[in-house]
C-alpha positions in Angstrom: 38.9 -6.0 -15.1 36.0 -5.5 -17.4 36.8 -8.7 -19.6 37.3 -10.7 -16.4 34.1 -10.2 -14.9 32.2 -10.9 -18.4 34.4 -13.6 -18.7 33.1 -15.2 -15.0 29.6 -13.9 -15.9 29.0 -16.0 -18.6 30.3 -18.8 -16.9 27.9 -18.3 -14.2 25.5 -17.4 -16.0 25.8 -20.1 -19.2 22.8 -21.9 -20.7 23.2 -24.8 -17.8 21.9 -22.1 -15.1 18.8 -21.9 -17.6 18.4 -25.8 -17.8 19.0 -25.9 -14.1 15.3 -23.4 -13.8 13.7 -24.8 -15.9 14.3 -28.5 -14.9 13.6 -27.1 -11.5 10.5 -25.9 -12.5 9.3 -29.2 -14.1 10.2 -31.1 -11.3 8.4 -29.5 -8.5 5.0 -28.6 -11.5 5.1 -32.9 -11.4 5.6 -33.4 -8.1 3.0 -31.6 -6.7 0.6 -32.3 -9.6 0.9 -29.1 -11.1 -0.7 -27.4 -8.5 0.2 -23.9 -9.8 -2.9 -24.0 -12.0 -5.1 -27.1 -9.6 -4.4 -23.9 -6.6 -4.7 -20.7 -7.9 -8.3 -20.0 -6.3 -6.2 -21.1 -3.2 -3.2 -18.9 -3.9 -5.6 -15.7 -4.2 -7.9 -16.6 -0.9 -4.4 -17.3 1.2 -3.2 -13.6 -0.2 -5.9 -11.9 0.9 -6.2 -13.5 4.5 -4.0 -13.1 7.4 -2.7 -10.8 9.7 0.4 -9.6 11.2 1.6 -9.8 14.5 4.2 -8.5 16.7 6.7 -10.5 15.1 5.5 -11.0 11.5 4.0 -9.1 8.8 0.8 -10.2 7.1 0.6 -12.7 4.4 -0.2 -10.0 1.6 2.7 -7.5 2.9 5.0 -10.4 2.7 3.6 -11.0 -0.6 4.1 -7.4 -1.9 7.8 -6.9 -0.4 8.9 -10.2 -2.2 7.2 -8.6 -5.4 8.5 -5.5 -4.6 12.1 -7.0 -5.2 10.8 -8.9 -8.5 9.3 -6.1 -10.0 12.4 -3.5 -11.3 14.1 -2.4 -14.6 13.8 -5.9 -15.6 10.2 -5.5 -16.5 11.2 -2.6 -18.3 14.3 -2.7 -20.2 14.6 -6.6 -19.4 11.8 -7.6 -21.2 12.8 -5.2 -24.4 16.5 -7.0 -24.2 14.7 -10.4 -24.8 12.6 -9.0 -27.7 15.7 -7.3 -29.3 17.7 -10.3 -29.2 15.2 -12.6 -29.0 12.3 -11.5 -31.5 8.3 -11.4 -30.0 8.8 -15.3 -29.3 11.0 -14.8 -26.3 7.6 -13.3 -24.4 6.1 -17.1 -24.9 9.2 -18.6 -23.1 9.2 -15.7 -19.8 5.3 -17.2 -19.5 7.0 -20.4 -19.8 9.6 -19.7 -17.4 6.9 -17.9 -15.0 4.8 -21.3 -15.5 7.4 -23.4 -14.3 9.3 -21.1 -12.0 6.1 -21.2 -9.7 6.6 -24.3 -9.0 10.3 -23.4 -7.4 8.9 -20.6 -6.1 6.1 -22.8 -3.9 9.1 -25.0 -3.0 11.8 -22.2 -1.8 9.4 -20.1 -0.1 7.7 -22.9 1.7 11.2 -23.8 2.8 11.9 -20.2 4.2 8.5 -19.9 6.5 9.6 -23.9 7.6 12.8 -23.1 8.9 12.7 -20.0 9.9 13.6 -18.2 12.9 12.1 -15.7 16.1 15.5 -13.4 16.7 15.2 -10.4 18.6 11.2 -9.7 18.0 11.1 -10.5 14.1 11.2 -13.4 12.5 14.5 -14.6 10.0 14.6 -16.7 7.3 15.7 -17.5 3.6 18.4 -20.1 2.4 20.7 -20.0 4.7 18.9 -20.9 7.3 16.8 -23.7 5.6 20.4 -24.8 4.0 22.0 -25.0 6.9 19.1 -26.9 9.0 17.8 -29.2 6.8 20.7 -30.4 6.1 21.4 -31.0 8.9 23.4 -29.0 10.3 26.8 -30.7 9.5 29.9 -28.7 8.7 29.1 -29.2 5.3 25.7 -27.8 5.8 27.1 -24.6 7.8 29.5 -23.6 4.9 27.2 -24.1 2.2 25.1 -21.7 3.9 27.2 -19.0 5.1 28.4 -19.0 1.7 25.0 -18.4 0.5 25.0 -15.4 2.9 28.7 -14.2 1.9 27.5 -14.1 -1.5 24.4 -12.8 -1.2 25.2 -9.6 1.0 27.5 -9.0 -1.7 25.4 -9.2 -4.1 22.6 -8.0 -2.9 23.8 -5.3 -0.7 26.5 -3.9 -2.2 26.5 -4.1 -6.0 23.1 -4.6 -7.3 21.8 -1.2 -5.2 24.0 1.4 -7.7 22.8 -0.9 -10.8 19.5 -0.1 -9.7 19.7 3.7 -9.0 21.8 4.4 -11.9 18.8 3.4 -14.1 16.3 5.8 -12.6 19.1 8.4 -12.6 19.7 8.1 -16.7 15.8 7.6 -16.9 15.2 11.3 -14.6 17.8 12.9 -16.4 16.4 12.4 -19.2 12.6 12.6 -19.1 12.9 16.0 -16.8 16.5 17.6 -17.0 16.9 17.1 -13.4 20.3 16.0 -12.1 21.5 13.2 -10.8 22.8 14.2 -7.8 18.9 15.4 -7.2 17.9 12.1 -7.8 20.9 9.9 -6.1 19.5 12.8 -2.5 15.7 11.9 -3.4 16.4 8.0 -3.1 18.9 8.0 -0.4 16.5 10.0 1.8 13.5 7.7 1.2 15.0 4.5 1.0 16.9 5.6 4.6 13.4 6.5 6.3 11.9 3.1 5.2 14.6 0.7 5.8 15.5 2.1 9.4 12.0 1.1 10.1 12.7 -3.1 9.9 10.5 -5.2 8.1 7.5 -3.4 9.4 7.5 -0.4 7.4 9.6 -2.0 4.6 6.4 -4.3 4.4 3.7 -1.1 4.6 5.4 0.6 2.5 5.8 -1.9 -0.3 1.9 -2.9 0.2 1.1 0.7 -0.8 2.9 0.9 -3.9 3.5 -2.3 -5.1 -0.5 -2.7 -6.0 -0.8 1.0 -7.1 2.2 1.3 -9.1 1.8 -2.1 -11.0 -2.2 -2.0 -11.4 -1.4 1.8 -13.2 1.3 0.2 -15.4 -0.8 -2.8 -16.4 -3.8 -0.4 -16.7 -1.4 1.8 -19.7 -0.7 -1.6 -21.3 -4.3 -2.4 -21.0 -5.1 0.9 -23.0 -2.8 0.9 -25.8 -3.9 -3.1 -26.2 -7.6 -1.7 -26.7 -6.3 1.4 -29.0 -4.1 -1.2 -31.6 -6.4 -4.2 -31.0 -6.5 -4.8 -34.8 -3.0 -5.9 -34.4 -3.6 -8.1 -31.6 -3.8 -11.6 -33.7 -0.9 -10.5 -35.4 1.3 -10.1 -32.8 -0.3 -13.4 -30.6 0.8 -15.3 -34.2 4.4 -13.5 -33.9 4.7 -14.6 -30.5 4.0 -18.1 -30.9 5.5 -18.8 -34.1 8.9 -16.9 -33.0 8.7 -19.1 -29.9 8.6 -22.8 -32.0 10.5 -21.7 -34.9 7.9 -21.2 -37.1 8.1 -18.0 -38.4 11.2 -17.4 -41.1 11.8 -13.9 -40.4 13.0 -15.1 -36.4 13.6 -18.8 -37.1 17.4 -18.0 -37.8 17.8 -16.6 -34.0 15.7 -19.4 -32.0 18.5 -20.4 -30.1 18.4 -16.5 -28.9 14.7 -16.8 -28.6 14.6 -19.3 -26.1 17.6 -18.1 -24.4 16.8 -14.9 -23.9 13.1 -15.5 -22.8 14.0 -18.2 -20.0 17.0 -15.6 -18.7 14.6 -12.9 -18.9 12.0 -14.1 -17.4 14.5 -15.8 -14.6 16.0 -12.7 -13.7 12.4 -11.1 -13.7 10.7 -12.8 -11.4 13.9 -14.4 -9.4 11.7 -17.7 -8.9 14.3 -19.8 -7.7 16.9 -17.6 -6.6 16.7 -17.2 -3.2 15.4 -13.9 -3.2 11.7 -14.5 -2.3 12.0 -17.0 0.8 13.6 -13.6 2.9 10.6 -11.9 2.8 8.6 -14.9 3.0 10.2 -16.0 5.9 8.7 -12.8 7.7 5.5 -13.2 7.3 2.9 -14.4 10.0 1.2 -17.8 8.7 -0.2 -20.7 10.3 1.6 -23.3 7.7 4.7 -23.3 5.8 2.9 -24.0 2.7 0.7 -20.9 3.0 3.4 -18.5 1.9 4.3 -20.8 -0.7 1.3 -20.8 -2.5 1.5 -17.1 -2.2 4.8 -16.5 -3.5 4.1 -18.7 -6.5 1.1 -16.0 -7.6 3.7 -13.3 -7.2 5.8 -14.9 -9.9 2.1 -14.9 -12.1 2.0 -11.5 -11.4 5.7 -10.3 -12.1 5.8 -12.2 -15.4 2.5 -12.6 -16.8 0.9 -9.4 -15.5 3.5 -6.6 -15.1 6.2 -8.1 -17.7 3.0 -8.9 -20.6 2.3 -5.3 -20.0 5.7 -4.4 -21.4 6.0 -7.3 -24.0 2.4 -5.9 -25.4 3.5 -2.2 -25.3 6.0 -2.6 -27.6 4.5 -5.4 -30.0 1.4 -3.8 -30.9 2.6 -0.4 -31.3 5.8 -1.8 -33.5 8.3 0.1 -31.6 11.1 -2.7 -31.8 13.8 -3.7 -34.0 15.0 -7.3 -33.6 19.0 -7.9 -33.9 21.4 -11.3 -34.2 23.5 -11.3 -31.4 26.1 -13.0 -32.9 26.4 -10.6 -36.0 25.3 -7.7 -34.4 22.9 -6.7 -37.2 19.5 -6.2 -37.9 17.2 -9.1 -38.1 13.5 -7.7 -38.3 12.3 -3.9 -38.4 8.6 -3.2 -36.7 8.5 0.2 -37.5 10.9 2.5 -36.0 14.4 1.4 -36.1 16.5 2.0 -32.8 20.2 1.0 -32.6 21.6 -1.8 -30.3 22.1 1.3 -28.0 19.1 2.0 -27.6 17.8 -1.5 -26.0 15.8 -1.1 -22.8 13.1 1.6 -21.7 13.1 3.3 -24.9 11.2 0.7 -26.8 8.1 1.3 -24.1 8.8 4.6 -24.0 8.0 5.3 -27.8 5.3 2.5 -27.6 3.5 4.6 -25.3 4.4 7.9 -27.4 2.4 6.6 -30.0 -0.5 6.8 -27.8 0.3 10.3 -26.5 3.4 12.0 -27.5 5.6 13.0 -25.6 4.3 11.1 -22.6 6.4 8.0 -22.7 9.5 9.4 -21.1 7.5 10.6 -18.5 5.3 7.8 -17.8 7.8 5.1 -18.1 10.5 7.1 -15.4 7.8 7.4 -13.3 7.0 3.7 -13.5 10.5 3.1 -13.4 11.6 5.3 -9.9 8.9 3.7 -8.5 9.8 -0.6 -9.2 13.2 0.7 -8.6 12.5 2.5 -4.8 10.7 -0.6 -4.0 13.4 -3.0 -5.4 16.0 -1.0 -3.1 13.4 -1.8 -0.2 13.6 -5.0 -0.5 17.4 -5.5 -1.2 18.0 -3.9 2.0 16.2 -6.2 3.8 17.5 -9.4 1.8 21.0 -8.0 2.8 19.9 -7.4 6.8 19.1 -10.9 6.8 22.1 -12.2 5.6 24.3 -10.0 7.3 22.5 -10.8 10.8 23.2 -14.8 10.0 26.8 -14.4 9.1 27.2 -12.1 12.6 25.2 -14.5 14.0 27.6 -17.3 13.1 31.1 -15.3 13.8 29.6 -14.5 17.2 28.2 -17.7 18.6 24.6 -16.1 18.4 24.5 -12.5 19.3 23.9 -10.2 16.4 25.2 -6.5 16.1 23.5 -3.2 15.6 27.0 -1.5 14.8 26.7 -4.2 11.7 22.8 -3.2 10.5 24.2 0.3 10.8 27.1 -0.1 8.9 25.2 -2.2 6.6 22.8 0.8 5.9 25.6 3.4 5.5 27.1 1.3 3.1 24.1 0.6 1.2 22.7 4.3 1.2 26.0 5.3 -0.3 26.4 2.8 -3.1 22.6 4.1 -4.2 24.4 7.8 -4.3 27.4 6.3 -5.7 25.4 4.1 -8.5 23.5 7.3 -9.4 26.2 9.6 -9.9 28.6 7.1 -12.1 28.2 4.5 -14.6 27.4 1.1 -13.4 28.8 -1.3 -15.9 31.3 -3.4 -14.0 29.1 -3.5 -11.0 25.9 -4.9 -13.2 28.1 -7.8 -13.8 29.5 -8.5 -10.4 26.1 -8.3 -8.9 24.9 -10.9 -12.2 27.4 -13.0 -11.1 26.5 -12.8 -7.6 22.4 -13.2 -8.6 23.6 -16.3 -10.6 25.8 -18.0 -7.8 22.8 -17.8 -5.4 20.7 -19.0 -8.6 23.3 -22.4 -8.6 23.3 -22.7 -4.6 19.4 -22.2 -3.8 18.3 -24.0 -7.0 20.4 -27.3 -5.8 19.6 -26.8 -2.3 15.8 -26.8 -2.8 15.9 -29.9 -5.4 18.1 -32.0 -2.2 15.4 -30.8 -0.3 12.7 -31.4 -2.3 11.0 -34.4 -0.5 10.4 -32.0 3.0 8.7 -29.4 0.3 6.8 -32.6 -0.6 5.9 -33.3 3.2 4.6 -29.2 3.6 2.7 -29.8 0.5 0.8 -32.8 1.2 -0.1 -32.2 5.0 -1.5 -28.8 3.6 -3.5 -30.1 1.2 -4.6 -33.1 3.1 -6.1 -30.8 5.5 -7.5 -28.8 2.7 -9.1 -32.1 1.2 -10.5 -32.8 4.7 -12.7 -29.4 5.0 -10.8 -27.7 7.0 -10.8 -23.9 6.9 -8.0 -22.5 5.9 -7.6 -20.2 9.4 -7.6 -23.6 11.1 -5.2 -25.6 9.0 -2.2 -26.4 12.0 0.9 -27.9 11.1 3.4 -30.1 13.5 6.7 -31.1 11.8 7.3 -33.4 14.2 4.2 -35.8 13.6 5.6 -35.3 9.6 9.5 -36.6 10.2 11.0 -33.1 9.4 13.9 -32.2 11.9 14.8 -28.9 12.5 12.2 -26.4 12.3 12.2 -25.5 16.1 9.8 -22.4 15.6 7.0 -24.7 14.4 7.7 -27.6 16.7 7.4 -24.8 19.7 4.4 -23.3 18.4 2.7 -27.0 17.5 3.9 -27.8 21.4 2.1 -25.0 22.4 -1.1 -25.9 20.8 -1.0 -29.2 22.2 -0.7 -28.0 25.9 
């Protein structure tokens, strides 16, 4: 069973899924002009403004939930994987990736808030929804998207939660002796209280942490970068040489550099994916494109903020040993020699030792429950969304609370499960899940591409014009886009 699912996994997830991204990414960057650097004042003033509503959260809640689902062990031990098999020059291609992958994250996003739905006092969206309507709704369209769904619940909210937890469980049992049937209670108990409150408190709760967890992990990084700064040119020149093969120790793994750093740096900030667009889709905005320019800063955030924070950890303290994946062996030495078990959180762990030792394992689980707790947040509410569209389209419209329920059952006990049992089989059924949605969202968005362009335009048009952005309005109708009934309501509305 094992060798099947690798077997399918690295099907799914073979070097055309990283050409896919990154052609993605260089599309939209040229279509809209590069407007991930022309925007970024506008990405940070958008963040900050906004409220909720009865039906939405705010644009920065939305912001941090969608961050709060980027931001897990794949900062952590993701990051380390690339270095390892990559060398330092894999850290130039995740800024690469993160770079480029705001551009699909402006496009996907923008798609979720245009398409999205009012059901039952919150609003739904993500890519099923804007699959299915701007396509047209044909048959076609319909299965493309509940397959989206299908795959995503599964994905999502089934195998990816034990991954998750079985990571801070090691990680606990390790850095404090405490078991992990403790731990599996701990997360099951907090991750039940928050989730049974919707989107709401899912949304508070991530807009707490999120900032305070991340700004304390980047704050560390931002220590140990002063304490080694001697070493700083050094390891810039390691970074850049490894990424362009200029550097002889690394130039015989390039292929594994690049490779590594794009996958890395995909599965970090999910730009792309269909991940973001859910929480996205919830948020309270007065034009699509708003939450598009704010998800695109979340993938600046995920990759160049919380992901350089590991990347610098472990370069400028030398606590990582390069290997060829092919061969298995060692290719470079920093300093302290780890095996190929020991890939992952132990790199930053004994980065930060070196500082104060002792206090990596501590420091780094700490991190680590807390980007995990808030990743399990927001895969519960990916999942809801899903789940409530594939009800939705069994039952002609109505959706199910027996379903959430079940749904939440389910999901609290493959946490427990995931915690109390390795998670090997299930990493790579929920990889293979992350990199079907990957294949569907990424070629549903590029199909889609010239209604992104219409958002994008009309926004900045307005922008050009001097209007503020709290009075920027937006009427699909008046653009040629069909189906997005919520904002050809509300633009009805405003025209009464």
């Amino acid at each position: 069973m094992e060798n099947i699912v690798n077997s399918v996994n690295d099907i799914v997830w073979s070097n055309w899924l990283v050409y896919l991204c990154l052609l993605s990414g260089i599309y939209f960057s040229f279509r809209t002009k590069f407007s991930q650097l022309r925007n970024i004042k506008t990405m940070v003033k958008l963040l900050l403004s906004g409220e909720k509503s009865d039906e939405g959260i705010s644009s920065f809640q939305g912001f941090c939930t969608a961050l709060a689902g980027r931001i897990g062990t794949g900062n952590i031990a993701g990051v380390a994987t690339a270095i390892a098999w990559g060398g330092p020059g894999a850290l130039f291609w995740m800024w690469a990736i993160a770079f480029l992958g705001a551009g699909s994250a402006f496009a996907e996003s923008t798609l979720g808030q245009l398409y999205k739905e009012q059901h039952e006092g919150q609003y739904r969206g993500g890519p099923a929804y804007y699959i299915e309507k701007g396509f047209g709704g044909t048959g076609f369209a319909k299965a493309y998207a509940l397959l989206f769904a299908i795959v995503t619940l599964i994905a999502i909210g089934i195998l990816l939660p034990g991954v998750q937890s079985n990571s801070i469980a090691d990680a606990v049992k390790s850095s404090f002796g405490l078991s992990p049937t403790i731990t599996a209670a701990i997360l099951v108990v907090l991750t039940g209280i928050v989730v049974l409150g919707g989107i709401k408190r899912i949304g508070s709760a991530a807009e707490f942490i999120v900032p305070f967890m991340g700004g304390l992990y980047i704050l560390m990084a931002l220590i140990i970068i002063i304490v080694n700064i001697g070493q700083l040119p050094t390891v810039l020149a390691q970074i850049f040489k490894g990424a362009f093969k200029l550097d002889a120790t690394f130039g015989g793994i390039f292929g594994s550099t690049v490779a590594w750093g794009v996958k890395r740096g995909v599965y970090s900030n999910e730009a792309g994916q269909g991940t973001g667009p859910q929480a996205s889709s919830a948020a309270e905005v007065n034009h699509p494109a708003v939450q598009g320019f704010v998800q695109a800063f979340s993938v600046y955030v995920d990759t160049l903020f919380v992901c350089s924070a590991t990347g610098f950890m472990i370069l400028m303290t030398n606590c990582y040993t390069t290997f060829n994946e092919s061969t298995q062996e060692i290719v470079y030495n920093a300093g302290k020699q780890f095996t190929t078990e020991q890939i992952g959180p132990q790199y930053t762990i004994s980065g930060i030792n070196t500082l104060i030792p002792g206090f990596g394992g501590a420091f780094v689980t700490i991190a680590l429950f807390f980007f995990v707790f808030t990743t399990l947040m927001a895969y519960y509410y990916i999942a809801e969304v899903n789940l409530t569209y594939i009800v939705k389209k069994i039952t002609g419209g109505n959706s199910s609370n027996i379903t959430k329920y079940l749904l939440i059952i389910v999901f609290l006990f493959m946490i427990a499960y995931g915690a109390l049992n390795t998670a090997k089989v299930a990493w790579a059924m929920g990889d293979i899940g992350v990199g079907m949605m990957a294949w569907l969202n990424i070629i549903a968005i590029l199909i889609l591409s010239n209604t992104v362009m219409k958002c994008f335009n009309d926004y900045e048009r307005q922008l050009k014009a001097g209007i503020p952005t709290t009075e920027i309005t937006f009427d699909p109708i008046s653009l040629g886009i069909k189906g997005a009934t919520f904002w050809e309501e509300k633009a009805s509305e405003a025209n009464k």
